[in-house]
N, C-alpha and C positions, 0 to 999 in steps of 0.2 A: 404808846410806850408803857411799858410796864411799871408801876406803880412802886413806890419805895419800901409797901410791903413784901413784894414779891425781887428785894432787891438780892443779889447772890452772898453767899456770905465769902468770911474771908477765905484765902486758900487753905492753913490749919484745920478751918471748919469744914469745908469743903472735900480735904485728903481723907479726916475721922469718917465722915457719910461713906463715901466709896470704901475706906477701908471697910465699913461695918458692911455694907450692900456684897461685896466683895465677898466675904469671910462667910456671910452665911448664905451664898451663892453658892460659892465649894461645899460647902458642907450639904447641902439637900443636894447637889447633884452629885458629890462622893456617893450620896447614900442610893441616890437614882441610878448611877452608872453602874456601883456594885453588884447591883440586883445583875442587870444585865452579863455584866462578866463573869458573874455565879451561873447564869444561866445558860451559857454558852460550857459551860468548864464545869459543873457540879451536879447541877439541880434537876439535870436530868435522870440521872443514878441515883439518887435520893430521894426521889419526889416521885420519879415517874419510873421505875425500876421494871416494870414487867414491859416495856414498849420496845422494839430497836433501836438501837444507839441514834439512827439520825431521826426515828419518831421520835423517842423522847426529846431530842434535843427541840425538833418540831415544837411539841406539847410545852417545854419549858418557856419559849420565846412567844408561845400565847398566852403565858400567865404575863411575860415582860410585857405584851402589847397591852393587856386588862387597865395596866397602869395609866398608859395613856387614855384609856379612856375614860376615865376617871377625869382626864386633867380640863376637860372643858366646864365638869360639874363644877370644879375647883374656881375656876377663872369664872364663872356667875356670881357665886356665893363671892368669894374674895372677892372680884370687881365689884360689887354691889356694896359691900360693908368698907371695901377702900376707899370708894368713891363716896361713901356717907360717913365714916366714922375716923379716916384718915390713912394712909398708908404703914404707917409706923405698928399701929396694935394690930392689923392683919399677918405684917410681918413675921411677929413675934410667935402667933399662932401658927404658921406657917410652918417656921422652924419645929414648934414643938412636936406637933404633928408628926411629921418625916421623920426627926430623929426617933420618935418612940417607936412608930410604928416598923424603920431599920433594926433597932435596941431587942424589938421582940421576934425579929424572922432569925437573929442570932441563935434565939432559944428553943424555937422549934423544935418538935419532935418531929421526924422523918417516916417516910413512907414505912419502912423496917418496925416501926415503934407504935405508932396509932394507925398504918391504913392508911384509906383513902381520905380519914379526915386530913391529914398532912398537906395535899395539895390544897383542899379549900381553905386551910389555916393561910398556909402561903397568899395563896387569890387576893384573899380578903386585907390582910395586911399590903400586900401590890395596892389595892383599891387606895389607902388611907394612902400611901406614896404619890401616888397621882395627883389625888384631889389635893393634897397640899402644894408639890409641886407646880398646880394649875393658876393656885392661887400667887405661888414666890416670886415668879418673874417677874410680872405688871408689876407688883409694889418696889422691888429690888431695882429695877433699871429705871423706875417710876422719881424714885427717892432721891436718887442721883440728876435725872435729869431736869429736874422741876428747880432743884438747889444753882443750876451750875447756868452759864450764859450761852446764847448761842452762839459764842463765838467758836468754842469749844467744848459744845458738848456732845459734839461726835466723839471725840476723845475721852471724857471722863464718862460717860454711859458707856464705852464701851469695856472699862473695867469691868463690872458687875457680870457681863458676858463673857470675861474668863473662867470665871467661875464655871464654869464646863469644862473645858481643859484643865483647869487645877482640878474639880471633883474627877476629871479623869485618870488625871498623872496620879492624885493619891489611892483611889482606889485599885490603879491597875499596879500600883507600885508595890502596894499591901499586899495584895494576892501575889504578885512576880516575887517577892521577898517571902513571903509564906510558902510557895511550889517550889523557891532553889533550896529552903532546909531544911522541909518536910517531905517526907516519903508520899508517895501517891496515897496510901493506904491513909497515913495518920490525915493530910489532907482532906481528905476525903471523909475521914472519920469525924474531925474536931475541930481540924485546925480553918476549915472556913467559915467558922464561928465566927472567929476571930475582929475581922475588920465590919463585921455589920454590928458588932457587942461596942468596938472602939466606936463608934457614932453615939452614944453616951455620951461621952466625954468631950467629942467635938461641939458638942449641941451644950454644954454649959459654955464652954467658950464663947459659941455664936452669940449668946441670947446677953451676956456679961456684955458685949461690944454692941449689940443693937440695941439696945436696954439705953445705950448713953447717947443717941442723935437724937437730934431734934424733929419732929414734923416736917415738912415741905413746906417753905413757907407757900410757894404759889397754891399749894391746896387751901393754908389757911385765909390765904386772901380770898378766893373764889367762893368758902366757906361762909366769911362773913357777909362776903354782898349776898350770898343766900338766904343768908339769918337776917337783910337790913330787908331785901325782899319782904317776906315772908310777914315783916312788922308794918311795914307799911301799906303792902297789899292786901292783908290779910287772909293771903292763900299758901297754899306748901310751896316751899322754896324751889323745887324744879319734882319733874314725874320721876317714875324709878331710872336709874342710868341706865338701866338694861334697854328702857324703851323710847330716851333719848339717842341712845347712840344708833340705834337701830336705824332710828328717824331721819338722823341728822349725818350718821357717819356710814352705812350701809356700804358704800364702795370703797370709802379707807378700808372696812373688813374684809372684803373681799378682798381685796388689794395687798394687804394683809397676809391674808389667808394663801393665794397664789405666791406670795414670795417667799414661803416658807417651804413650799414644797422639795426645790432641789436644796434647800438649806437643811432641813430635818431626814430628808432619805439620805439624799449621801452623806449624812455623819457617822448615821447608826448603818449602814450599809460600811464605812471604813472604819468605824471604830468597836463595833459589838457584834456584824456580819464577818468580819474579817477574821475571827477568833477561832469560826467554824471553819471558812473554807480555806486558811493556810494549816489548819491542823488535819484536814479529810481529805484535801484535791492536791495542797501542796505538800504533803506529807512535813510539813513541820511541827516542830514541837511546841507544846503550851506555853513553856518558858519562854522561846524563842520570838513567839508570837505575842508575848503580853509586853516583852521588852521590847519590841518596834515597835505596838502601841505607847508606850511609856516614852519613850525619846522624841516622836510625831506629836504627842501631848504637849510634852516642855516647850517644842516650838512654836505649836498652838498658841500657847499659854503669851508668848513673846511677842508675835505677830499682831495679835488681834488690836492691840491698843497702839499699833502703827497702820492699821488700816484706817481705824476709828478717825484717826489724826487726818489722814489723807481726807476722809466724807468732808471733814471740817473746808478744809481746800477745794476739792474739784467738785463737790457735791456727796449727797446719799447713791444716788441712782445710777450713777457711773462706778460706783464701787460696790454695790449691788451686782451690777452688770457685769463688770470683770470676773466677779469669783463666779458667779452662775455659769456663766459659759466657758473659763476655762476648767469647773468642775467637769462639764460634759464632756469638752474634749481628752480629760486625762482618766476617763473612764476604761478605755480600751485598752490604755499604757500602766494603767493601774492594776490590771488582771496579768495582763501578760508580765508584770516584774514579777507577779508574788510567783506565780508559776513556776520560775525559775529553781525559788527553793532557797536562794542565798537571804541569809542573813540584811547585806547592805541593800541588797533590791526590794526587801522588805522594806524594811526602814523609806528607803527614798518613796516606795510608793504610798504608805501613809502618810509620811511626813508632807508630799508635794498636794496629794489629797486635802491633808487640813489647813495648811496654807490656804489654799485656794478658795475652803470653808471659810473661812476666816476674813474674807471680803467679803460675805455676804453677811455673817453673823457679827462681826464687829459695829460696823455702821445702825442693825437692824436695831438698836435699841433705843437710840435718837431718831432714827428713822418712823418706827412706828407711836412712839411718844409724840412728835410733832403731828402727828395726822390730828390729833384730837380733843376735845376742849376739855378744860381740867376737872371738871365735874363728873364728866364721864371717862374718862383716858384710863383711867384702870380697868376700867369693864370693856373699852373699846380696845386697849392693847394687849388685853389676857383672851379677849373671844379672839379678835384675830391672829393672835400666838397659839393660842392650844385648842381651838377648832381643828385648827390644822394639822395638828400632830395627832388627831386620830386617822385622819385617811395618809399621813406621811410618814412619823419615825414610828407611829405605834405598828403595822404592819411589817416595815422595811425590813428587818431582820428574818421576816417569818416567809414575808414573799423570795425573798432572795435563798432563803434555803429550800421551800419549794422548790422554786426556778432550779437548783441546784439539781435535787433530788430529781426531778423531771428529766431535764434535757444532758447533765451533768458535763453543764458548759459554765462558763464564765458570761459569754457573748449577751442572753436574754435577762443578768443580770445589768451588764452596761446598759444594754437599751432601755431597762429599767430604769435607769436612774437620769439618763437622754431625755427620756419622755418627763420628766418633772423639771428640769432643765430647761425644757421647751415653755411649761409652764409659767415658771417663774421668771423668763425673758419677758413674755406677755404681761405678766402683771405686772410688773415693776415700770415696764416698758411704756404705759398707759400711766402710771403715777404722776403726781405733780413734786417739784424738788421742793425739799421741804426745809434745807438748812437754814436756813435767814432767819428762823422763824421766831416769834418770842411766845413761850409757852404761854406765857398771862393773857396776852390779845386774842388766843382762840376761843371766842366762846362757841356756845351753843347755838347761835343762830349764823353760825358758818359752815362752811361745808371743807375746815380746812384748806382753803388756797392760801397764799403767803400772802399774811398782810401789813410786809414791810418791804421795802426797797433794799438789796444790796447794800451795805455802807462801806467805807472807804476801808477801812479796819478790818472787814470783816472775812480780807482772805488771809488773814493772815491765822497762825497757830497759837 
């Protein structure tokens, strides 16, 4: 049983956490998603201006991937300094990071203006995107989940995990509101300054509301038996996290790692791939296209913390499982509505798309927090979250307009996203169910299996 240090606080305290974990969720994934919906819609013609309209757009969506790659260096360093110096001041750095380096691709000078330094400016600012991003999750869904009980904290971690859907409804909202009162030309000119300059201003906000929670307590309990360690033993309190969780958690990463796959392609395949191929194959408009991402988002937004609820009830791994496989099979019905061309066939086919995200991604934040002991659980749930997303969403938009470009099918992009689908059935499939679990009892000489019984209470919500 977990110790009365590691006891949950009240629900007051408990709402302020997720609200702050929340707030500055949206806000680094406002400023992550932006990138991409500039780069789908802009950055091509400003950045990469002497290429074909589908190379450059090509060339722009591998400055979007660069980002991701960044994001595993991020989950080292941040895991590492979370897991020794606490979740809270990572946090903070975190936020800072993102928004600056948003604040400054506002101000950029453009291919027209300096050259080819213009793209490296771009690249290198993506990098600082990343690596902070890499770092924000683990401590974000970290913070929430360490605070709150297992009864329910598929539900309240899966807050923090809106924060994707809101960073997307507002960024796509900004630009959809910027395209209906601006000309193509002044767009194009100035006006997508705009919303990566307004990430200033969101970024004091964030920092005013995460500035005011407290620590984790189960970090600070796990902390101090380190420190009583360390006094008594007279040796270091545990080795680096990096090369405990390695040790210790190796197939939670993996495991990890695989169930991210159909979670991180089919998002950015329906939410930043989608931008390109109903504006080129379905001949629709930019506007048309950013507002059926914009209403799919809202639902997103709605859903995810009814799924969360649900892992709480039937488990992690069955709601895992649902949204993976019905992601796969609405892969085929997802191409063939946009085709169409309407408006409402849009909409239904993102909106049913991120629903269906939404069972995998709501649950995954309790889900992968439970694999792992608290000392290292930030380095083990940011390696196995953003490992992943170099070979899943950092590529996905660039393969899928390949695929596009190549065969000028929809068909080998479904199979696409089927084949990581298949993936992520496997890994999750092989998991052990993780909801019963009390964060504080998993230490380091476990391998994560549940080391508590069902309790009577405990199906309830």
């Amino acid at each position: 049983m977990a110790s009365a240090a590691a006891a949950p606080p009240t629900s007051v305290n408990l709402k302020r956490i997720v609200a702050a974990s929340l707030i500055g969720t949206t806000i680094e994934w406002y400023d992550f998603f932006l990138y991409g919906s500039a780069a789908a819609l802009v950055f091509n013609k400003l950045f990469f201006p002497d290429s074909d309209p589908l190379v450059g757009t090509l060339l722009s969506f591998l400055t979007y991937a660069v980002g991701f790659a960044a994001r595993p260096l991020g989950a080292l360093v941040f895991g590492h300094y979370g897991d020794r110096l606490g979740r809270k001041k990572l946090l903070v750095l975190s936020l800072l990071m993102m928004g600056g380096a948003t604040f400054a691709i506002g101000l950029l000078p453009t291919h027209a203006t300096v050259g080819a330094a213009a793209p490296v400016l771009l690249t290198a600012l993506r990098l600082v995107q990343g690596f902070a991003l890499g770092g924000e999750w683990g401590g974000a869904v970290l913070l929430v989940s360490e605070h709150g009980d297992a009864r329910r904290r598929g539900f309240w971690a899966s807050w923090p995990q809106t924060g994707a859907p809101a960073g997307q409804l507002l960024a796509t909202g900004v630009l959809s509101l910027l395209t209906a009162t601006l000309s193509d030309a002044s767009f194009t000119s100035w006006g997508w300054r705009i919303p990566f300059l307004l990430s200033g201003l969101l970024v004091i906000v964030g920092l005013w509301i995460r500035l005011s929670v407290d620590e984790s307590p189960v970090f600070k309990q796990a902390l101090a038996q380190a420190e009583a360690r360390k006094a008594t033993q007279g040796a270091e309190a545990e080795k680096l996290p990096v090369v405990s969780v390695l040790r210790n958690h190796w197939r939670d990463i993996l495991i990890a790692m695989g169930a991210r796959m159909a979670e991180n392609i089919s998002y950015y395949v329906i939410t930043a791939f989608i931008l390109v191929y109903a504006t080129t194959s379905a001949g629709v408009s930019k506007q048309t296209a950013l507002n059926a991402v914009l209403i799919a988002s809202a639902v997103h937004f709605a859903v995810i913390p009814a799924w969360g609820a649900l892992s709480d009830r039937v488990g992690r791994r069955p709601v895992y499982l649902l949204g993976a496989a019905g992601v796969g099979l609405w892969m085929f019905p997802f191409f063939s509505l946009i085709d169409t061309g309407g408006f409402g066939n849009l909409v239904l086919a993102v909106t049913v798309g991120l629903v269906l995200h939404g069972a995998m991604y709501a649950p995954q934040a309790a889900f992968f927090s439970e694999m792992f002991a608290t000392r290292m659980r930030y380095s083990g749930a940011s390696i196995g979250a953003q490992f992943a997303s170099v070979a899943a969403g950092a590529p996905a938009p660039l393969i899928a307009t390949a695929l596009l470009a190549d065969y000028d099918s929809s068909t080998p992009i479904a199979l696409y996203v089927i084949a990581a689908v298949v993936v992520t059935l496997i890994a999750v499939g092989v998991a052990k169910e993780t909801r019963h679990r009390d964060l504080a009892e998993v230490d380091s000489t476990t391998d994560a299996r549940p080391v508590a019984a069902p309790t009577a209470d405990a199906h309830t919500a």
